[in-house]
VMD Tcl script that builds the backbone (N, CA, C; Angstrom):
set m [mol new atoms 342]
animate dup $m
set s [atomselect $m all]
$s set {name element resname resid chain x y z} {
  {N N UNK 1 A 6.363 -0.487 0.689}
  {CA C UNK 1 A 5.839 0.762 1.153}
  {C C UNK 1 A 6.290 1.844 0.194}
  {N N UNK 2 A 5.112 2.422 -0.504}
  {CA C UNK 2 A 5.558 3.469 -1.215}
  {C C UNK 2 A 6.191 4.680 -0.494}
  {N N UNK 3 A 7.133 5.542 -1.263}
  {CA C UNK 3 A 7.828 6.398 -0.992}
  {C C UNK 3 A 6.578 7.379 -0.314}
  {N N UNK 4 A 5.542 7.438 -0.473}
  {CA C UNK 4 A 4.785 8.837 -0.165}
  {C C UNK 4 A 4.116 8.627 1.753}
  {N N UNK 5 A 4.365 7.254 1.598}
  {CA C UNK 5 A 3.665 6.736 3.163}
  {C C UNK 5 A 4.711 7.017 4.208}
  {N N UNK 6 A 5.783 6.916 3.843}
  {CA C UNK 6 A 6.593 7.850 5.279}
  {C C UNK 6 A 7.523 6.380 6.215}
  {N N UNK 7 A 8.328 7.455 7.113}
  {CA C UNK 7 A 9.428 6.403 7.592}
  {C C UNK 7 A 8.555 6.265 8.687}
  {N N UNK 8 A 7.676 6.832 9.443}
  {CA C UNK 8 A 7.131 6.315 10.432}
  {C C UNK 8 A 6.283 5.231 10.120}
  {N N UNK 9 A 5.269 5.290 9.200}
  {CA C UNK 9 A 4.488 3.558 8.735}
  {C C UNK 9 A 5.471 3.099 8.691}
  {N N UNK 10 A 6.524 2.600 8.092}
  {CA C UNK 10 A 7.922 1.706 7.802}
  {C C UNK 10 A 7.896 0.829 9.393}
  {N N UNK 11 A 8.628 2.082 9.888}
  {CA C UNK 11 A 9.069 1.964 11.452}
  {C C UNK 11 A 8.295 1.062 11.896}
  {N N UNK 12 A 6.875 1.550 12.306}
  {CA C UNK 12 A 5.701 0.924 13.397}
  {C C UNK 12 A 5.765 -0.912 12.480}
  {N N UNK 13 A 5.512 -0.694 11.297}
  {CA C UNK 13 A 5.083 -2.001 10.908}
  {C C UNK 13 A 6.252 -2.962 11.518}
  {N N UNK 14 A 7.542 -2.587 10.988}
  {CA C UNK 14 A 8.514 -2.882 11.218}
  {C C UNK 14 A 8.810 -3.640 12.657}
  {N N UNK 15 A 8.549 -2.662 13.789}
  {CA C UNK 15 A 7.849 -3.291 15.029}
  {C C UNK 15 A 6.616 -3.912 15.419}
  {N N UNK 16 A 6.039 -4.306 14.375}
  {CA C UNK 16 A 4.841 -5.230 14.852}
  {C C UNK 16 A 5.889 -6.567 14.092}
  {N N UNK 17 A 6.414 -6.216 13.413}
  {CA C UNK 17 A 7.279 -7.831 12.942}
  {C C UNK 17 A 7.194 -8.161 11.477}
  {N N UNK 18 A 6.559 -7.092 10.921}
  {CA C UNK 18 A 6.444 -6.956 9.484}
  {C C UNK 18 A 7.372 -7.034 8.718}
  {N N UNK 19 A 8.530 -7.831 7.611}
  {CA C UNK 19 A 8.808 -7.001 6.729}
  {C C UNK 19 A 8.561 -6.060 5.288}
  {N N UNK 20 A 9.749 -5.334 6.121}
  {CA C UNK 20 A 9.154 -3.976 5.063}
  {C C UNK 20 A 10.186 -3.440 4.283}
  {N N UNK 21 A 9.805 -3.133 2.586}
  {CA C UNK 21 A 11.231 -2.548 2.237}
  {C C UNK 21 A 10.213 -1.291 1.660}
  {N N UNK 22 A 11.112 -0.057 2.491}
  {CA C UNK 22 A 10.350 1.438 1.870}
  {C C UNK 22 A 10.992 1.829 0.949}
  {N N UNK 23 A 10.608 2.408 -0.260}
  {CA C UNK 23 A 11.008 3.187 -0.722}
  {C C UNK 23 A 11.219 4.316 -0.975}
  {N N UNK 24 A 10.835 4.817 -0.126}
  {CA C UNK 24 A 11.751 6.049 0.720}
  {C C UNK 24 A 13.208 5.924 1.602}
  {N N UNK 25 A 13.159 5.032 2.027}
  {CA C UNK 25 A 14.560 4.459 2.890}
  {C C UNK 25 A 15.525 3.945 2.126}
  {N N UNK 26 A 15.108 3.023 1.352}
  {CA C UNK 26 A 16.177 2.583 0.692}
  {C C UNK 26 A 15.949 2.610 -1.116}
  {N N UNK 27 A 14.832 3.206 -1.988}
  {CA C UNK 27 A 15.119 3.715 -3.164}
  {C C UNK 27 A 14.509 4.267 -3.710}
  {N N UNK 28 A 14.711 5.459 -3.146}
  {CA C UNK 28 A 14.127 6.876 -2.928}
  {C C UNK 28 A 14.133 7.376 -4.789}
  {N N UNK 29 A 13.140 7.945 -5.338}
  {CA C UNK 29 A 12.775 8.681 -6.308}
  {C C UNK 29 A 12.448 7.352 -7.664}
  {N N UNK 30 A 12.627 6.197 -7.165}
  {CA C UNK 30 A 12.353 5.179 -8.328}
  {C C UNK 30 A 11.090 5.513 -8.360}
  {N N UNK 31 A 10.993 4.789 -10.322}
  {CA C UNK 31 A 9.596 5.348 -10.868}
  {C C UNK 31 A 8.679 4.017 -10.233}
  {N N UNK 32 A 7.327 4.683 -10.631}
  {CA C UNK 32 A 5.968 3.546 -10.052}
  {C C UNK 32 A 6.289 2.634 -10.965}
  {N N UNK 33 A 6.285 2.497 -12.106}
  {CA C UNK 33 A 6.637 1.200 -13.097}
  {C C UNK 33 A 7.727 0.215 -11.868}
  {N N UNK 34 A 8.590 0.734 -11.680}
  {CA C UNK 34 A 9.430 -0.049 -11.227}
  {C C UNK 34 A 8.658 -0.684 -9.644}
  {N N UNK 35 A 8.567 0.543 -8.663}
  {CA C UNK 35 A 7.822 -0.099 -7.955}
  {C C UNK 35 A 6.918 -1.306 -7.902}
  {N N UNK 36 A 5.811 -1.199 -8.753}
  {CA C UNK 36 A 4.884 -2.013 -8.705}
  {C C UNK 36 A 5.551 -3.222 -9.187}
  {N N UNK 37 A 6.290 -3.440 -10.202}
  {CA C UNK 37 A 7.468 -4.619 -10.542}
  {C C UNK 37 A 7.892 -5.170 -9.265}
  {N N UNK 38 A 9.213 -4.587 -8.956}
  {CA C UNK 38 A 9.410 -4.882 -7.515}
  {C C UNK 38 A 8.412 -5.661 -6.762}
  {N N UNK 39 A 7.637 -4.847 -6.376}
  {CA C UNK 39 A 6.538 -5.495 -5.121}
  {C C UNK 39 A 6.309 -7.139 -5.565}
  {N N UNK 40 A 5.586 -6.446 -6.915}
  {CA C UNK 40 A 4.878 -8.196 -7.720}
  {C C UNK 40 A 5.926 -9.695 -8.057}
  {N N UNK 41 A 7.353 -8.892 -8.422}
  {CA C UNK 41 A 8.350 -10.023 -8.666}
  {C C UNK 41 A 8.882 -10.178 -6.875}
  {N N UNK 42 A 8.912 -9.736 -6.145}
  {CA C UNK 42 A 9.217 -10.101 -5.075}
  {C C UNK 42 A 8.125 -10.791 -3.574}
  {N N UNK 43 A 6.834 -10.583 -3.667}
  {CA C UNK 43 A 5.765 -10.686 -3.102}
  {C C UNK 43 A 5.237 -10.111 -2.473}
  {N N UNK 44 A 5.518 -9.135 -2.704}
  {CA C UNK 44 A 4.850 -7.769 -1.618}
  {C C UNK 44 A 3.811 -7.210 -2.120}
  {N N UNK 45 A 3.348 -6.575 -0.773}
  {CA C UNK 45 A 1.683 -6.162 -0.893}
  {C C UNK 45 A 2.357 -4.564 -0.660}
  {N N UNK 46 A 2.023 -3.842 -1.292}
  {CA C UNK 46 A 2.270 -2.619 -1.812}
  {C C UNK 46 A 1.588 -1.772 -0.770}
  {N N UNK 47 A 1.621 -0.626 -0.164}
  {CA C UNK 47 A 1.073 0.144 0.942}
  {C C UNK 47 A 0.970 1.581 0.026}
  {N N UNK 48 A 0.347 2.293 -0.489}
  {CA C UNK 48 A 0.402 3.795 -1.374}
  {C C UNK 48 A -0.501 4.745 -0.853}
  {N N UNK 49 A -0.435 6.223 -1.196}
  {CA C UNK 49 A -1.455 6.857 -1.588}
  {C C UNK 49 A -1.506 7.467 -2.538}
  {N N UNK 50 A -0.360 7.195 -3.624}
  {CA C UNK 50 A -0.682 7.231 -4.896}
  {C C UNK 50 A -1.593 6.852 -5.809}
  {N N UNK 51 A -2.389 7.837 -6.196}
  {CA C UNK 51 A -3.300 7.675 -7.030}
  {C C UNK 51 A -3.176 6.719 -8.733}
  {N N UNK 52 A -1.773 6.569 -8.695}
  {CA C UNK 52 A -1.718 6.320 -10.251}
  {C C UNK 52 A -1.144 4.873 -10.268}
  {N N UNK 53 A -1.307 4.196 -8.740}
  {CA C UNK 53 A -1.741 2.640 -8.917}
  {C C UNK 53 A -2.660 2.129 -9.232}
  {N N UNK 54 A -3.528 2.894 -9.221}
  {CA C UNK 54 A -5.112 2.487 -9.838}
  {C C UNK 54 A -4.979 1.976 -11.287}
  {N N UNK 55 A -4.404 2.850 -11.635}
  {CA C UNK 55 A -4.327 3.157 -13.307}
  {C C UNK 55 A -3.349 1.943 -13.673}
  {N N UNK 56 A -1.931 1.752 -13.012}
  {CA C UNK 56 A -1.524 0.998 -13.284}
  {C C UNK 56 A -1.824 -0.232 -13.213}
  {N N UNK 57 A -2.727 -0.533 -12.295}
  {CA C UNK 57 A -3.457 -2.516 -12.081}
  {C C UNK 57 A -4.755 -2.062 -13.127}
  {N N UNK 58 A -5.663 -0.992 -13.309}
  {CA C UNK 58 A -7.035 -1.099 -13.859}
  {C C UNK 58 A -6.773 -0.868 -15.315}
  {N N UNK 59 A -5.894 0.230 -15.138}
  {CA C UNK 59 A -5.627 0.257 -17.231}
  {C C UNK 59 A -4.931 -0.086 -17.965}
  {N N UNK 60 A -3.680 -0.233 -16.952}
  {CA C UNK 60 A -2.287 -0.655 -17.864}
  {C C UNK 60 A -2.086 -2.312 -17.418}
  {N N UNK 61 A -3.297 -3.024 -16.623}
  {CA C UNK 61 A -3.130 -3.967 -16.570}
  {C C UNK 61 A -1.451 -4.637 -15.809}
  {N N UNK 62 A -1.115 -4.007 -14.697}
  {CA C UNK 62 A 0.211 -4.535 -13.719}
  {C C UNK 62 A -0.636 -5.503 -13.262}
  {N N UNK 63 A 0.572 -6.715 -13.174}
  {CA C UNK 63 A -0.138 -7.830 -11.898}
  {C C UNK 63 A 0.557 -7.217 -10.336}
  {N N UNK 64 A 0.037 -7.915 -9.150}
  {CA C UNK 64 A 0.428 -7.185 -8.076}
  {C C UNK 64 A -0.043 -8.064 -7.245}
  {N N UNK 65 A 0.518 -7.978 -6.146}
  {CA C UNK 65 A 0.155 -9.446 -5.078}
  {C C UNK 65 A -0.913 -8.365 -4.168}
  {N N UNK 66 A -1.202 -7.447 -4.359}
  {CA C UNK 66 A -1.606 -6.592 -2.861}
  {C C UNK 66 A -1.381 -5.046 -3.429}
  {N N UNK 67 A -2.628 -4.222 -3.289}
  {CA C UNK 67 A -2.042 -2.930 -2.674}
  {C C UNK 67 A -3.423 -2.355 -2.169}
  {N N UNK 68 A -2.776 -1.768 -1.305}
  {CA C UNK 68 A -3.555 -0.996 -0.188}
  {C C UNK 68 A -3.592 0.316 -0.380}
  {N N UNK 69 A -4.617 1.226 -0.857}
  {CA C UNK 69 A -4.712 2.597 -1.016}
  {C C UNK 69 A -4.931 3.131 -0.167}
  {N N UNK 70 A -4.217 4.488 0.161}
  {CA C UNK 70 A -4.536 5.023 1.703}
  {C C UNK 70 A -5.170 6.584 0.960}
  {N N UNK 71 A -6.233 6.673 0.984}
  {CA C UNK 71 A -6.980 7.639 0.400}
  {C C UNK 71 A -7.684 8.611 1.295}
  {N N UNK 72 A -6.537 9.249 1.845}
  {CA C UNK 72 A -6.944 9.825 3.562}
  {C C UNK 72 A -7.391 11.537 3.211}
  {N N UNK 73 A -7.681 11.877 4.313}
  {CA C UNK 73 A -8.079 13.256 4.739}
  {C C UNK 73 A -7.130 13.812 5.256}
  {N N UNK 74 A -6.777 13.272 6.438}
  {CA C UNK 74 A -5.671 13.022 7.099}
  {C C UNK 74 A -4.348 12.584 6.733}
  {N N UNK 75 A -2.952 13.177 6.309}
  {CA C UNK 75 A -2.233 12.419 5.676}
  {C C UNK 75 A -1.005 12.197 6.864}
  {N N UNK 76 A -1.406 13.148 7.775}
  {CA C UNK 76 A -0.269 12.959 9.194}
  {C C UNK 76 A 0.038 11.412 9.432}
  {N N UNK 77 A 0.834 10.990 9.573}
  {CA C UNK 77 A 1.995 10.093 10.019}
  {C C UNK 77 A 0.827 9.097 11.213}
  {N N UNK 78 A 0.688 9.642 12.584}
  {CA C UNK 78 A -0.189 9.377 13.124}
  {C C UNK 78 A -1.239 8.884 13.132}
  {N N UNK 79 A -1.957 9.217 12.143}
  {CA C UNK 79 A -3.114 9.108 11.322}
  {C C UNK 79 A -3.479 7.858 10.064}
  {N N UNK 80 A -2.344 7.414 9.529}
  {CA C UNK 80 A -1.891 6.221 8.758}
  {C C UNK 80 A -1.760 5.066 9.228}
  {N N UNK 81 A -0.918 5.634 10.454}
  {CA C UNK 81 A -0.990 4.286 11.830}
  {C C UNK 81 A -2.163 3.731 12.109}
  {N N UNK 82 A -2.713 4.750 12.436}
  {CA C UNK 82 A -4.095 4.554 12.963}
  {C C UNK 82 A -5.012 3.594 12.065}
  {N N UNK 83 A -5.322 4.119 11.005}
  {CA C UNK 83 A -5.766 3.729 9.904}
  {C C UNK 83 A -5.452 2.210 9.511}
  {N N UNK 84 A -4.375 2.096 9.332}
  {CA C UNK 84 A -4.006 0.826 9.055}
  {C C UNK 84 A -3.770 -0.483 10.591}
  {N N UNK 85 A -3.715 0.378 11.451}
  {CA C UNK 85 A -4.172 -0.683 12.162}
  {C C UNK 85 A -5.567 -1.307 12.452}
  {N N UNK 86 A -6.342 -0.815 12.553}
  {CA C UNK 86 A -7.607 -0.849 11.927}
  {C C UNK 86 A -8.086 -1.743 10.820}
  {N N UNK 87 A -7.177 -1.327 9.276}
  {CA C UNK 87 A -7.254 -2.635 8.757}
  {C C UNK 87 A -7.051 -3.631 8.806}
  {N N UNK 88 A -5.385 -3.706 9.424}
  {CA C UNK 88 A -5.364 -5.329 9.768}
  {C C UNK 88 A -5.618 -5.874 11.005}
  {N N UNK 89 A -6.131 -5.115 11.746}
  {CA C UNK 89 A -6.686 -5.906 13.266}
  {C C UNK 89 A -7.790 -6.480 12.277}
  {N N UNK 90 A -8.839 -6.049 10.972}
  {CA C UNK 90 A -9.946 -6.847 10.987}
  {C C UNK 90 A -10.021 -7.570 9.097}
  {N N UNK 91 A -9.238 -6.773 8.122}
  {CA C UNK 91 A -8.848 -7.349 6.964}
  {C C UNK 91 A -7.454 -7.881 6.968}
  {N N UNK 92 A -6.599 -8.038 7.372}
  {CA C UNK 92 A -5.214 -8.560 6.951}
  {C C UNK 92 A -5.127 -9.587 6.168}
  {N N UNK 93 A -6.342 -10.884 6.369}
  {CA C UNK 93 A -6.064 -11.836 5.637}
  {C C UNK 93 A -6.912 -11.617 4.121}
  {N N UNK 94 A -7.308 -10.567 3.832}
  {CA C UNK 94 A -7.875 -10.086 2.759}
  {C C UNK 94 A -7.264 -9.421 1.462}
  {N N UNK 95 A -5.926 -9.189 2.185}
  {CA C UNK 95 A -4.964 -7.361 1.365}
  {C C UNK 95 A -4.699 -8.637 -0.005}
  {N N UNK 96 A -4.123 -9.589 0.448}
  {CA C UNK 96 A -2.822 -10.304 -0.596}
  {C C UNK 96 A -3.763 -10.190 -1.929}
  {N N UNK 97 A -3.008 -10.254 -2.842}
  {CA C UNK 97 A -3.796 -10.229 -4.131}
  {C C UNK 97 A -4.948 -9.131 -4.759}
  {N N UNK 98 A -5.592 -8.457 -3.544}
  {CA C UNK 98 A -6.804 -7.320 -4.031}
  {C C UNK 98 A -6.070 -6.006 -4.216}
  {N N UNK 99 A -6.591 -4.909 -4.683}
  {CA C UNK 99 A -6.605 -3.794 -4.391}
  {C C UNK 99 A -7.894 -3.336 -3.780}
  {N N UNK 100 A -7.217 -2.138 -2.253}
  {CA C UNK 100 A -7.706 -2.345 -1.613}
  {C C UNK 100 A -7.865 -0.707 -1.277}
  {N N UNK 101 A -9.363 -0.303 -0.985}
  {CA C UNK 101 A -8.699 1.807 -0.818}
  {C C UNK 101 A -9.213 1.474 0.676}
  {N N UNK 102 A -8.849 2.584 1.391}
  {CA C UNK 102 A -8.823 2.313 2.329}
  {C C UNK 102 A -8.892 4.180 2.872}
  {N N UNK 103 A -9.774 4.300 3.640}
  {CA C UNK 103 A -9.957 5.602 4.455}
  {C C UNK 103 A -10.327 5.565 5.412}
  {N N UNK 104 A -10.538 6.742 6.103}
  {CA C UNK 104 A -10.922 7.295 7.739}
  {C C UNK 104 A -12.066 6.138 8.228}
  {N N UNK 105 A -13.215 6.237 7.119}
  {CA C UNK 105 A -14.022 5.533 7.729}
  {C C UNK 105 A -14.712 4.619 7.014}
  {N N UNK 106 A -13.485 3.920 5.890}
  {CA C UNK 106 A -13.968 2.639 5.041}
  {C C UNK 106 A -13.014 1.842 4.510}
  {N N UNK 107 A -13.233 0.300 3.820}
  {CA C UNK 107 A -12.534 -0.134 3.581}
  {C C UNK 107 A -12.872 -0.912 2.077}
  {N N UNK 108 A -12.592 -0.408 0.818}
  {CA C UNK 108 A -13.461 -0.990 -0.403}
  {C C UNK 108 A -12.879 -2.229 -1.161}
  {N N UNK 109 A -13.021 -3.074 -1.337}
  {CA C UNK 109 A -12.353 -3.996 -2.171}
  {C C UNK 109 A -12.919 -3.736 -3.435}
  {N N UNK 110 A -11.897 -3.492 -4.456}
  {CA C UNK 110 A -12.055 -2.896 -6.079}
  {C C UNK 110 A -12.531 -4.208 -6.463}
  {N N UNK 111 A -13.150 -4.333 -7.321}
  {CA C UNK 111 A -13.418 -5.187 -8.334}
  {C C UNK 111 A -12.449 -5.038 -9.010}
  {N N UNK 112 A -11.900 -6.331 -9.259}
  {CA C UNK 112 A -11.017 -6.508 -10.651}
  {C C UNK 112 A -11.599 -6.360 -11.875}
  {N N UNK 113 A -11.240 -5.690 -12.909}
  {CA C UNK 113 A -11.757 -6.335 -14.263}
  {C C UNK 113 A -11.140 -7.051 -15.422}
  {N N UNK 114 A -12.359 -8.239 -16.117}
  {CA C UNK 114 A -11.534 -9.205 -16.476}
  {C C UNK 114 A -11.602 -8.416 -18.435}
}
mol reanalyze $m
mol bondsrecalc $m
mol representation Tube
mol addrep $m
């Protein structure tokens, strides 16, 4: 969970039985290079609304097991919940491996390019 998604996504997932390591909670101000490392050497599906994961899987070529763009209107806490439950009540078995944007009222799977 990227630092920008908040301790409440953390939390909720956390109680559905998820694990989760935020980086906001536990390593707060590390750069996206490192992040996206992290996630990929460890197996995690990445949760952001950072814009400059794009760039990092589409231009700079990062591998990444998963990330989920939260490309909201809405950036309230509440509202993320919402959102993402939504996705995985009906994509969950979809996230691993894609990049994935994800808003109020859509859900896009990027094309990779080879």
């Amino acid at each position: 969970m990227d630092e920008n998604t908040g301790v409440f996504v953390s939390r909720w997932l956390r109680s559905l039985g998820h694990e989760v390591f935020s980086v906001y909670e536990e390593a707060r101000g590390i750069d996206d290079d490192k992040i996206i490392k992290k996630a990929f050497d460890e197996n995690w599906i990445l949760i952001t609304s950072d814009k400059d994961f794009g760039e990092k899987v589409y231009r700079e070529r990062y591998p990444h097991r998963g990330i989920i763009f939260l490309r909201l209107e809405n950036e309230r806490s509440a509202n993320k919940v919402a959102v993402l439950q939504r996705f995985l009540e009906n994509y969950s078995d979809r996230a691993s491996d894609n990049f994935v944007v994800v808003t109020e009222r859509q859900v896009r799977f990027a094309k990779m390019l080879l």
